[in-house]
C-alpha positions in Angstrom: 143.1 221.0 240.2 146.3 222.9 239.5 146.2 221.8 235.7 142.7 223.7 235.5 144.0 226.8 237.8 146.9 227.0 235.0 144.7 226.6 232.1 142.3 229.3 233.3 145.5 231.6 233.8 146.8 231.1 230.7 142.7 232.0 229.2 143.0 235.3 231.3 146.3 236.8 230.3 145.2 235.6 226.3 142.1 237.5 226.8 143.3 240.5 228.6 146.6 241.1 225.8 143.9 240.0 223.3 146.1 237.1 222.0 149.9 239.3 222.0 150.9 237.1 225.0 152.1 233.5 224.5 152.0 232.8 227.9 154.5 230.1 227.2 155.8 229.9 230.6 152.5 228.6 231.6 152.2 226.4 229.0 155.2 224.8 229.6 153.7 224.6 233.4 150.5 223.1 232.2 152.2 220.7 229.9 154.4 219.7 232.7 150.9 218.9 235.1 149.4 216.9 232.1 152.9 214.7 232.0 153.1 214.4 235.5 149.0 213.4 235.7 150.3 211.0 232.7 152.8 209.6 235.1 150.9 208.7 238.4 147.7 207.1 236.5 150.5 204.9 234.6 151.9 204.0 238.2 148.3 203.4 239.6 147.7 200.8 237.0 151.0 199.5 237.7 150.7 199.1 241.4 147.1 197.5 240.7 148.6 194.7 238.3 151.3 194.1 241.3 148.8 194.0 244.0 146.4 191.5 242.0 149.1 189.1 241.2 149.6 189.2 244.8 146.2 188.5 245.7 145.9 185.7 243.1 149.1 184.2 245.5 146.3 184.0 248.6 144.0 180.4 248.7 141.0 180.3 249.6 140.4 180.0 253.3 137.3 177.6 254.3 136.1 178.0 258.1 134.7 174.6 259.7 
């Protein structure tokens, strides 16, 4: 959500200095979200490997 709020502020100021502005401090703020969003879906799939190893650890429980 903040990745697209930066993007669309970075669209604005373009189109209102008709291209003179770099914006490159928002850049470097939107490139910063991306790596971060990067980041936490590597560490999602991380966490998920860990937690199905340790459900592979858990036997089957049969009820009489």
């Amino acid at each position: 959500m903040e990745f697209n709020k930066i993007n669309k502020d970075i669209g604005d100021r373009k189109k209102k200095s008709k291209g003179q502005d770099k914006c490159e401090e928002l850049i470097e703020a939107s490139n910063l979200k991306k790596k971060e969003q990067a980041d936490a879906e590597q560490e999602a799939k991380d966490l998920l490997v860990k937690r199905d190893q340790k459900l592979n650890l858990i036997g089957n429980l049969v009820h009489d």
